[in-house]
Each structure stands twice: as structure tokens, then as C-alpha cells.
N, CA, C and O atoms as a CHARMM CRD file, in Angstrom:
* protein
*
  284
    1    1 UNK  N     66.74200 -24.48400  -8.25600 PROA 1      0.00000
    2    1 UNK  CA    67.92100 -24.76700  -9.03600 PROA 1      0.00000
    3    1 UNK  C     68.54700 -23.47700  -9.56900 PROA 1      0.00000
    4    1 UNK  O     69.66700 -23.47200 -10.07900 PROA 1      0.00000
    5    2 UNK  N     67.76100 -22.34100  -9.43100 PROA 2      0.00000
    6    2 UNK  CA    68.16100 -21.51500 -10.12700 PROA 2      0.00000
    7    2 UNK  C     69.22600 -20.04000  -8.99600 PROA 2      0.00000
    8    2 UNK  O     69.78100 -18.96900  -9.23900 PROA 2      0.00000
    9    3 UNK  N     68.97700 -20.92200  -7.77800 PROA 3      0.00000
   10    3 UNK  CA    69.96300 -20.46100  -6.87300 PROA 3      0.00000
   11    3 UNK  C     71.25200 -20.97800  -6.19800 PROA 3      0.00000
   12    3 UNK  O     71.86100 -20.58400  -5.20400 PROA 3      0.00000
   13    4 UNK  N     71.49000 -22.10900  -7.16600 PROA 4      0.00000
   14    4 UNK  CA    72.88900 -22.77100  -7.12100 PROA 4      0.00000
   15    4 UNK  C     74.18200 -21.73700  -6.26300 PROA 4      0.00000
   16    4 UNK  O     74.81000 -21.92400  -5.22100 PROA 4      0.00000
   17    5 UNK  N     74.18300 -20.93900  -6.98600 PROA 5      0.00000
   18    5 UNK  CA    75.38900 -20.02400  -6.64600 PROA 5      0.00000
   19    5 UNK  C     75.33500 -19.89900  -5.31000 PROA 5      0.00000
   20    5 UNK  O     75.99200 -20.39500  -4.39400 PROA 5      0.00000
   21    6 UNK  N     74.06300 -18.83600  -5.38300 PROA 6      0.00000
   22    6 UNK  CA    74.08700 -18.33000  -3.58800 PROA 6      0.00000
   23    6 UNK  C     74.03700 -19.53000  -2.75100 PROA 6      0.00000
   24    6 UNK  O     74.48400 -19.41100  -1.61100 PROA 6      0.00000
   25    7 UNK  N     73.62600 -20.53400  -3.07300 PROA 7      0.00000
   26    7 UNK  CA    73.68200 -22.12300  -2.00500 PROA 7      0.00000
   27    7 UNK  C     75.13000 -21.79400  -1.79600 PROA 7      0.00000
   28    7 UNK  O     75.61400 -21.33800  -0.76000 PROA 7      0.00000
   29    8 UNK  N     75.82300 -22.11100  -3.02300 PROA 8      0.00000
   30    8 UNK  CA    77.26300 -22.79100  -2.62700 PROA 8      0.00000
   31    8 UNK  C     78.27000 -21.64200  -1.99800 PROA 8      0.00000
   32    8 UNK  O     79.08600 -22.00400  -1.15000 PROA 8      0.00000
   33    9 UNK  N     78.22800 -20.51700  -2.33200 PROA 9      0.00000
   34    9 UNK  CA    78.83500 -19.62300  -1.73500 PROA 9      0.00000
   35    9 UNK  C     78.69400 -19.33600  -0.00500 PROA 9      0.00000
   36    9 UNK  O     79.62200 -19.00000   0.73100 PROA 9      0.00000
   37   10 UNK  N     76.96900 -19.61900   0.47800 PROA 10     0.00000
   38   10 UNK  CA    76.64600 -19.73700   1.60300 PROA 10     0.00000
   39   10 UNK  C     77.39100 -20.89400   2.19400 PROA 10     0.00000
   40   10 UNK  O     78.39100 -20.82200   2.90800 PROA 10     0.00000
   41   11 UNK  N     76.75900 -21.97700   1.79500 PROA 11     0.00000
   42   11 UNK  CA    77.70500 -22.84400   2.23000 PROA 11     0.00000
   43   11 UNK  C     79.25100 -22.89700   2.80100 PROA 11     0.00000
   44   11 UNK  O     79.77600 -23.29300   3.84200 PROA 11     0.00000
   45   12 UNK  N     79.71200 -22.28300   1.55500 PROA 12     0.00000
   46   12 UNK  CA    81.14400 -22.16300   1.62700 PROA 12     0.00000
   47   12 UNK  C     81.49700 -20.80500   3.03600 PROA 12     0.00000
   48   12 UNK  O     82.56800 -20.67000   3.62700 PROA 12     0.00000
   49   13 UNK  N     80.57400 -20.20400   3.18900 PROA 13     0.00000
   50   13 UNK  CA    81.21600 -19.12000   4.05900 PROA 13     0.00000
   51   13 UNK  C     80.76500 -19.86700   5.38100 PROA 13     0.00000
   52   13 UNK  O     81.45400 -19.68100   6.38400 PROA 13     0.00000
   53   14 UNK  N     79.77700 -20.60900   5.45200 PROA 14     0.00000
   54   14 UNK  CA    79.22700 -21.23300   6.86100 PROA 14     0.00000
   55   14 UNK  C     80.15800 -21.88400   7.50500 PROA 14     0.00000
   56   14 UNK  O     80.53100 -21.87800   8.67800 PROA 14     0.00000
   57   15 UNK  N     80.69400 -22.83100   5.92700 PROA 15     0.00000
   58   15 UNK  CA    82.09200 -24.00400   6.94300 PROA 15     0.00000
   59   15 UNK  C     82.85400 -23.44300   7.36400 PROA 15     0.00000
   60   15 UNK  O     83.37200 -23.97100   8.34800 PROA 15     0.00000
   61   16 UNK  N     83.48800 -21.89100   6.88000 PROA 16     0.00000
   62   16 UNK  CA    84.20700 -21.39200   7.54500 PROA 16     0.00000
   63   16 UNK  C     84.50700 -21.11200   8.72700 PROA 16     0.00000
   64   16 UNK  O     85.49800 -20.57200   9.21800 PROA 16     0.00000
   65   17 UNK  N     83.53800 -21.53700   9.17000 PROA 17     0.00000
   66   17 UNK  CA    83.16900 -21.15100  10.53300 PROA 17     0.00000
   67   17 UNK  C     83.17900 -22.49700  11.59900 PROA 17     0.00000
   68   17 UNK  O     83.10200 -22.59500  12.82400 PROA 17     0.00000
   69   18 UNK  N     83.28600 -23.27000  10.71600 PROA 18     0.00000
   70   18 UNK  CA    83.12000 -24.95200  10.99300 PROA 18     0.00000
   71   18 UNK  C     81.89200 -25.07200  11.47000 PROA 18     0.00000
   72   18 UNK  O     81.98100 -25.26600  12.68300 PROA 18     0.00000
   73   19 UNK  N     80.69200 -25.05100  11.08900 PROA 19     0.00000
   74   19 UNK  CA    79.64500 -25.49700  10.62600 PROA 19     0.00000
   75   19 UNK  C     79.52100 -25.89000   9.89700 PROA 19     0.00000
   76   19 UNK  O     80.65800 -26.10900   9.47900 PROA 19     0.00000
   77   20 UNK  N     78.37000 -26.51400   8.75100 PROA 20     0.00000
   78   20 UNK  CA    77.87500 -28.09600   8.19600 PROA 20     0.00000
   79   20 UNK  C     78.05400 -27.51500   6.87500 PROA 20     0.00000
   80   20 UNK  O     78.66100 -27.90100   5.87600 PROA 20     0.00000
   81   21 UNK  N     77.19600 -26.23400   7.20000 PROA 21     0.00000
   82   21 UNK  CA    77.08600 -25.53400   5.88900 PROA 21     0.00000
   83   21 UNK  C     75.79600 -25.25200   5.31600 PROA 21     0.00000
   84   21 UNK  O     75.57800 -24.56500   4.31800 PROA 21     0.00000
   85   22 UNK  N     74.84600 -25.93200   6.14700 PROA 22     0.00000
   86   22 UNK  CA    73.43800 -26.16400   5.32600 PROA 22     0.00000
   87   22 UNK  C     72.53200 -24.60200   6.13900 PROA 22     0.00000
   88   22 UNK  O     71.49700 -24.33600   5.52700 PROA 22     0.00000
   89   23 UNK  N     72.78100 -23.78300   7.18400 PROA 23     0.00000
   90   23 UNK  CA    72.32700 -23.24600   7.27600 PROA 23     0.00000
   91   23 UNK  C     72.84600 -22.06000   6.37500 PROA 23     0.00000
   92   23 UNK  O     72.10800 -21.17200   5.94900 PROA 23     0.00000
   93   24 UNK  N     74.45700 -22.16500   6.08900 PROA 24     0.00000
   94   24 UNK  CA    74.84500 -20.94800   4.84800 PROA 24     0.00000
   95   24 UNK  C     74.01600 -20.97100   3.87700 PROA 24     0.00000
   96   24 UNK  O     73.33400 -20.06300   3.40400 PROA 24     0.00000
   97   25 UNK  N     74.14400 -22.53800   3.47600 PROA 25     0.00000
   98   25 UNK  CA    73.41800 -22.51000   1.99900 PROA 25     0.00000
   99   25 UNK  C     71.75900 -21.91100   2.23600 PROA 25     0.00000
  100   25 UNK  O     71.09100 -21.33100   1.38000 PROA 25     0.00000
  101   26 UNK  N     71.46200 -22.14400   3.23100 PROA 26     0.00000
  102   26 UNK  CA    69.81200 -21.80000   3.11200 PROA 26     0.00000
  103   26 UNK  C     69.98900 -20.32300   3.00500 PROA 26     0.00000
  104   26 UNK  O     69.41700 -19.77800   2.06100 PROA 26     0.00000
  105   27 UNK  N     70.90600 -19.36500   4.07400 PROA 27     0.00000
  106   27 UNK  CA    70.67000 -18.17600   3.89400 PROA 27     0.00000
  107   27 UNK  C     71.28100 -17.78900   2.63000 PROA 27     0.00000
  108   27 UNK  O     70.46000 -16.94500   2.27100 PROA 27     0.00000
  109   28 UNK  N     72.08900 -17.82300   1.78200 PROA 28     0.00000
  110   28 UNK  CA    72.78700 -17.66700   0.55100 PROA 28     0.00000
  111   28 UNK  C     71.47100 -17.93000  -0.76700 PROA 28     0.00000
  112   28 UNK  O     71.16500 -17.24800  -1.74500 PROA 28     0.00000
  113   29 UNK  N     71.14200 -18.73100  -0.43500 PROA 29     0.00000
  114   29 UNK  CA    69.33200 -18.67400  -1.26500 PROA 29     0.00000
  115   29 UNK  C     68.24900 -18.18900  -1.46900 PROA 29     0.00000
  116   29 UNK  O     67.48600 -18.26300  -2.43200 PROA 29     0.00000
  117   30 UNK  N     68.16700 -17.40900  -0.01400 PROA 30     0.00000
  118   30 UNK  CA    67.47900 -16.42400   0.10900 PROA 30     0.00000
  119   30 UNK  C     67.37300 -14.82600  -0.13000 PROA 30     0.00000
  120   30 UNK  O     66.53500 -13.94600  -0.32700 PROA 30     0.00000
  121   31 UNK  N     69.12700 -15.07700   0.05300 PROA 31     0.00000
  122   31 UNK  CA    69.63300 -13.79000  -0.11600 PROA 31     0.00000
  123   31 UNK  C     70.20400 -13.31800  -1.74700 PROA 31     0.00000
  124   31 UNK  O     70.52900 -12.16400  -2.02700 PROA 31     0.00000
  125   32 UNK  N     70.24100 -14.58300  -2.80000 PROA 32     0.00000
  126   32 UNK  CA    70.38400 -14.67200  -3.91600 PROA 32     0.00000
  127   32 UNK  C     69.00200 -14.26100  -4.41100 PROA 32     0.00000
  128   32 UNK  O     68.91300 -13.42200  -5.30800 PROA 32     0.00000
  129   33 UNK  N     67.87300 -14.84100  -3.84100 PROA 33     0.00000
  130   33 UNK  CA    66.59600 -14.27200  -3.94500 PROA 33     0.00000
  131   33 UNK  C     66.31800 -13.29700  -4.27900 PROA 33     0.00000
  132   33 UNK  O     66.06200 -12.88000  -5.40800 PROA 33     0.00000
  133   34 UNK  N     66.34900 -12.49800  -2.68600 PROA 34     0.00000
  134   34 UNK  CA    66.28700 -11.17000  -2.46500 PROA 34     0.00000
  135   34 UNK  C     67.25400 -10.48100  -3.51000 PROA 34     0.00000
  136   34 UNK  O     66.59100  -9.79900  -4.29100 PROA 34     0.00000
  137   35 UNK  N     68.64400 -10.44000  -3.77900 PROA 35     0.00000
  138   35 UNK  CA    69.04900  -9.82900  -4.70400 PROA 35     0.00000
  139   35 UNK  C     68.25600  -9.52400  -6.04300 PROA 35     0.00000
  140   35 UNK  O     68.21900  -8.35200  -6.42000 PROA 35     0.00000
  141   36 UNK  N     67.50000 -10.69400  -6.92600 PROA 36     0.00000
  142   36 UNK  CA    67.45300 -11.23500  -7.44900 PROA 36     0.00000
  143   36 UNK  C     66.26800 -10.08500  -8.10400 PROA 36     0.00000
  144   36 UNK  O     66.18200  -9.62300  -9.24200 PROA 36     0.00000
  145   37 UNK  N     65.40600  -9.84900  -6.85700 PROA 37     0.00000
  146   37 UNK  CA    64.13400  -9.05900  -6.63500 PROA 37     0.00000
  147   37 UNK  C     64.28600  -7.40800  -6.41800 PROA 37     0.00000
  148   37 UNK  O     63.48400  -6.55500  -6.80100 PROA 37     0.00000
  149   38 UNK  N     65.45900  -7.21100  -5.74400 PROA 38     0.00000
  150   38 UNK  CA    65.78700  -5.81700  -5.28000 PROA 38     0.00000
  151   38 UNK  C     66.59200  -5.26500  -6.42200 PROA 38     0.00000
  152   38 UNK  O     66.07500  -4.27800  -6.94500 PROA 38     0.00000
  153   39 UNK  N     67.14900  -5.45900  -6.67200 PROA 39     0.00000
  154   39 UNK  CA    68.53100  -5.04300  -8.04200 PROA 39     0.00000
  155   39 UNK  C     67.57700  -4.55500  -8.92100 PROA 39     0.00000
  156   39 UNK  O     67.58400  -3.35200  -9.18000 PROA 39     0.00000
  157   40 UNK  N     66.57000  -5.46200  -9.53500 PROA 40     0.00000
  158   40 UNK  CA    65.74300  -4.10300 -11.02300 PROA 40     0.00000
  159   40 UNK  C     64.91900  -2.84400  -9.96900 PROA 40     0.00000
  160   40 UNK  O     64.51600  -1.78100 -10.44200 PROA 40     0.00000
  161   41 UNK  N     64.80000  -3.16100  -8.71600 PROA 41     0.00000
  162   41 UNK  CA    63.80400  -2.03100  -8.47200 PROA 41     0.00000
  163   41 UNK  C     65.09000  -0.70600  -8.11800 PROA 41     0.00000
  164   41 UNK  O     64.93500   0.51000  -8.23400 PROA 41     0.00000
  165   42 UNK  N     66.22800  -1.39400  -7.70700 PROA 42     0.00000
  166   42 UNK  CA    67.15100  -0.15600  -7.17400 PROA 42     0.00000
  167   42 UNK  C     67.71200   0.56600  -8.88600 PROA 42     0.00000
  168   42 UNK  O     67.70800   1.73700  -9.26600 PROA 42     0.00000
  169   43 UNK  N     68.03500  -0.37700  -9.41900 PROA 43     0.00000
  170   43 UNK  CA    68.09400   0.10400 -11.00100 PROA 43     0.00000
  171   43 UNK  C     67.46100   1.15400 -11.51100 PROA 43     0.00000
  172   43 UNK  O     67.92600   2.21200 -11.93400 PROA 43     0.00000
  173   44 UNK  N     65.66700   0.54600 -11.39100 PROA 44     0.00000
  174   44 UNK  CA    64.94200   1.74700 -12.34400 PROA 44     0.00000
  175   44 UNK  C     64.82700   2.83800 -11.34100 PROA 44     0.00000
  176   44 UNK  O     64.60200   3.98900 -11.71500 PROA 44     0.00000
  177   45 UNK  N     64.97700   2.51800 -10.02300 PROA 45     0.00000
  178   45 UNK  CA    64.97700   3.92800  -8.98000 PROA 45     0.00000
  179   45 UNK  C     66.14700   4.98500 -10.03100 PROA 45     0.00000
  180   45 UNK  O     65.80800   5.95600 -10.70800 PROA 45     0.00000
  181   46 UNK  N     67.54200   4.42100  -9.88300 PROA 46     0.00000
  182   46 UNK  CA    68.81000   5.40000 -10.18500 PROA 46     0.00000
  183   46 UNK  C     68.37900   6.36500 -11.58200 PROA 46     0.00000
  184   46 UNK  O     68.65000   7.54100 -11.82600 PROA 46     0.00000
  185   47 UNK  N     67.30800   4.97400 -12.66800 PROA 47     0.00000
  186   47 UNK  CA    67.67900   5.68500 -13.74400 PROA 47     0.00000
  187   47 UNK  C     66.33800   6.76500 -13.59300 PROA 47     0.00000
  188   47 UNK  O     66.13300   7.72900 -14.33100 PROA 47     0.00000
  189   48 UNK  N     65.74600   6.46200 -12.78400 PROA 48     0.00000
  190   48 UNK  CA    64.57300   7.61700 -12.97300 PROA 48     0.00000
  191   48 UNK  C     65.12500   9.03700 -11.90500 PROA 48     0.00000
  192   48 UNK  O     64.85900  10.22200 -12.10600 PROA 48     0.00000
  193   49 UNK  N     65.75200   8.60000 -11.03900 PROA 49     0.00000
  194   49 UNK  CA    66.57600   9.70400 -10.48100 PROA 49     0.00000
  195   49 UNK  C     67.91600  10.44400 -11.32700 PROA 49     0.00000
  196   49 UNK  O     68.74500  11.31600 -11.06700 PROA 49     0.00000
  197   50 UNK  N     67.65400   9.70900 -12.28100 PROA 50     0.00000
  198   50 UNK  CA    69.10800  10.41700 -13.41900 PROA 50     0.00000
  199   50 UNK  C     68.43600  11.42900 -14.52900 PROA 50     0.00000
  200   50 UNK  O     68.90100  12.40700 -15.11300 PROA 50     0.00000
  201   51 UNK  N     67.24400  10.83700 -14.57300 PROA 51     0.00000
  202   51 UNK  CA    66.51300  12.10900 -15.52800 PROA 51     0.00000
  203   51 UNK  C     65.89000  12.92200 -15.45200 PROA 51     0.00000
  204   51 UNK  O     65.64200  13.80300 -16.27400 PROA 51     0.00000
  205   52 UNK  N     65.26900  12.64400 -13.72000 PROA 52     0.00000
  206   52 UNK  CA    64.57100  14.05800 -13.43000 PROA 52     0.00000
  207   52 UNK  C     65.78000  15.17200 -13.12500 PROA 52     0.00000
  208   52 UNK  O     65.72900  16.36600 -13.41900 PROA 52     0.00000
  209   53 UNK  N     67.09100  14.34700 -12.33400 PROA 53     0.00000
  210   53 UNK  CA    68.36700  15.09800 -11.81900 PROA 53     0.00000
  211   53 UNK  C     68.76900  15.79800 -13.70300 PROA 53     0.00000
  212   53 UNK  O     69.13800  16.95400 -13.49500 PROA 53     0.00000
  213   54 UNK  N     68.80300  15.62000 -14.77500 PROA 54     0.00000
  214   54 UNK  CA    69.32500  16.10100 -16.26800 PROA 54     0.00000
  215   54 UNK  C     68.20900  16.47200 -16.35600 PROA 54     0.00000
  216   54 UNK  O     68.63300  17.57500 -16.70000 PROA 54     0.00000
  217   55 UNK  N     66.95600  16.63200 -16.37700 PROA 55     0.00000
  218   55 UNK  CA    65.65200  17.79400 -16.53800 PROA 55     0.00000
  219   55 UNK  C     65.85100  18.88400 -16.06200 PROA 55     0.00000
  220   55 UNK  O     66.17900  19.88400 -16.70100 PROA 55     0.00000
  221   56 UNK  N     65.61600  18.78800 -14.49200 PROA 56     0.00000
  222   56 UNK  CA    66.07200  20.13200 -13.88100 PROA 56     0.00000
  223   56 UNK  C     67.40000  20.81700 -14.26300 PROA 56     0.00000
  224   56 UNK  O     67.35500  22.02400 -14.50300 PROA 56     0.00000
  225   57 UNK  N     68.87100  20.00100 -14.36200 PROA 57     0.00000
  226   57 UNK  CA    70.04900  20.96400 -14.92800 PROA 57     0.00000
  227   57 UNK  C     69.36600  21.31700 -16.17300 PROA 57     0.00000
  228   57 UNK  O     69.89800  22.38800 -16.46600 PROA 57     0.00000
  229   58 UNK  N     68.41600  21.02600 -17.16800 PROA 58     0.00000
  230   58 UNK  CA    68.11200  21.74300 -18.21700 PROA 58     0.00000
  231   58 UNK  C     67.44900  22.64900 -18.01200 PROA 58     0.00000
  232   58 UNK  O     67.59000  23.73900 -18.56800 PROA 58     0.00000
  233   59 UNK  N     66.69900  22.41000 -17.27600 PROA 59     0.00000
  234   59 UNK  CA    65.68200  23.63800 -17.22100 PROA 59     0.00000
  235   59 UNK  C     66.36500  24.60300 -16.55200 PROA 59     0.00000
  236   59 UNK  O     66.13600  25.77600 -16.85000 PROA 59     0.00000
  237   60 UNK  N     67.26500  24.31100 -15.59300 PROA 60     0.00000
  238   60 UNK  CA    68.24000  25.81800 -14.77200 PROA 60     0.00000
  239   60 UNK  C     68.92900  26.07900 -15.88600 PROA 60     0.00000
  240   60 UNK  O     69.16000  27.28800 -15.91000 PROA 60     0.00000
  241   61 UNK  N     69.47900  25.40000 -17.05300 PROA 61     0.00000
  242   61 UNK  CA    70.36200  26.10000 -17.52000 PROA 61     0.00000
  243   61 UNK  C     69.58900  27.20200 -18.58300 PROA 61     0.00000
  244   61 UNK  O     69.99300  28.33300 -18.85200 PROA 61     0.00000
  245   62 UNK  N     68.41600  26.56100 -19.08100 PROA 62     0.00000
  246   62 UNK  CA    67.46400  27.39900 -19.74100 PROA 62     0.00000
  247   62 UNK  C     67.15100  28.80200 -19.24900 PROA 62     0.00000
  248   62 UNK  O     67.50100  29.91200 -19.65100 PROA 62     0.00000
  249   63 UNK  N     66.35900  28.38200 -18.22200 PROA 63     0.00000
  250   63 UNK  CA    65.82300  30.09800 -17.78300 PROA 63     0.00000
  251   63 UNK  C     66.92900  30.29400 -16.73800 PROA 63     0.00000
  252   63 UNK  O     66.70200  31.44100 -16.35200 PROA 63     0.00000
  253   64 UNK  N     67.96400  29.86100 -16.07100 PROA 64     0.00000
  254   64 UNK  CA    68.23100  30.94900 -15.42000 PROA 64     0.00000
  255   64 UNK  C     68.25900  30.49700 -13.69700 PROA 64     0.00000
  256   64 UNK  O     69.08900  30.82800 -12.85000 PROA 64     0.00000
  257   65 UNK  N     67.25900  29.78500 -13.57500 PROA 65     0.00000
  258   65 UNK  CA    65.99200  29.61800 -12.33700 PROA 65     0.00000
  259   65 UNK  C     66.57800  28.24000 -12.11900 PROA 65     0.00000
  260   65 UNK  O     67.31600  27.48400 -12.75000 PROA 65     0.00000
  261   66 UNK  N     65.65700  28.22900 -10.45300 PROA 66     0.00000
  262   66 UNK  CA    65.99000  26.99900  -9.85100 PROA 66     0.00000
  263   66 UNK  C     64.94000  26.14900 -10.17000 PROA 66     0.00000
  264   66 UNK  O     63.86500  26.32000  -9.59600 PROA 66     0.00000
  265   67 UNK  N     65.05400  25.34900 -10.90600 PROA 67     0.00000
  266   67 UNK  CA    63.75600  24.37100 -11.11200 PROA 67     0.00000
  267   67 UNK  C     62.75300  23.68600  -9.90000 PROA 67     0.00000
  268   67 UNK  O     61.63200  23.20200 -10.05000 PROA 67     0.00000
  269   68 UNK  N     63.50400  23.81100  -8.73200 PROA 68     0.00000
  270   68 UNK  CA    63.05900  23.18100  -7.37400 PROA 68     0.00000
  271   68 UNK  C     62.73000  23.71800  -6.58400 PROA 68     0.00000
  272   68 UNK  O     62.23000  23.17200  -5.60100 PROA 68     0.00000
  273   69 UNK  N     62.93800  25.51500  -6.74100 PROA 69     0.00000
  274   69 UNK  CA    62.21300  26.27800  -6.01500 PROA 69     0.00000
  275   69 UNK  C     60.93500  26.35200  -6.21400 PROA 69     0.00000
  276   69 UNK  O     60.31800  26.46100  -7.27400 PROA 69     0.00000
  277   70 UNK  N     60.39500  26.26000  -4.64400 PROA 70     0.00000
  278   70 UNK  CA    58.56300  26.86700  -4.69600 PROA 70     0.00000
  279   70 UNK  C     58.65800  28.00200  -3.97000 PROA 70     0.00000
  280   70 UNK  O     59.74800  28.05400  -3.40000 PROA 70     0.00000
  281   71 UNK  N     58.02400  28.84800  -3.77500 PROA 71     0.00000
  282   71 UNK  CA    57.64700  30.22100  -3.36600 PROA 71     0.00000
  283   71 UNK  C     56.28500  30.49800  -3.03000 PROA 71     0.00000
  284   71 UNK  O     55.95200  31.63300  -2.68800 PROA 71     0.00000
């Protein structure tokens, strides 16, 4: 029940096609799913890529240096 949306939107793009609709709605459920599941992991990816990316500009702006160089 808690994938209402993606049903009906599937649906709605299936008939477009003049089909029934029931195979939209199944994939639209799944794929509401999958959103559902992927979205916090791509989230905390960005924000943990936003603070190591503002660490290093601190630390270059500190010393000088490339924070990412190894040698």
C-alpha cells in the first residue's frame, strides 16, 4: 500500500502504450521500491563526499600543500 504512487504512474505510462497496465503498475512498484532504498544511500554518499571534498580545501588552504598528494 505504501507504493500506490509508483503503481499508478506505471500503470498510467503502460496504457500509453495500449496495454492493460498491470505490467506498468508492477514495474512502477518496484521501481518506487528501489528508489525508496537507493536515494538515502546516494544521499549519505554526496554528503560524505562534501566533507572530505571541504577538509582537503582546508587543509590546502592551511599549509599551502596538496592534501592528496602521496610521494
Amino acid at each position: 500500500m505504501n507504493n500506490v504512487l509508483g503503481m499508478l504512474i506505471g500503470a498510467a505510462i503502460d496504457r500509453e502504450d495500449g496495454d492493460s497496465g498491470v505490467e506498468g503498475a508492477i514495474g512502477g512498484y518496484l521501481a518506487e521500491g528501489a528508489l525508496k532504498l537507493v536515494a538515502p544511500l546516494v544521499v549519505t554518499f554526496a554528503i560524505g563526499w562534501g566533507v572530505q571534498f571541504l577538509l582537503r580545501r582546508g587543509i590546502e588552504a592551511i599549509t599551502g600543500e596538496d592534501a592528496a598528494a602521496t610521494d
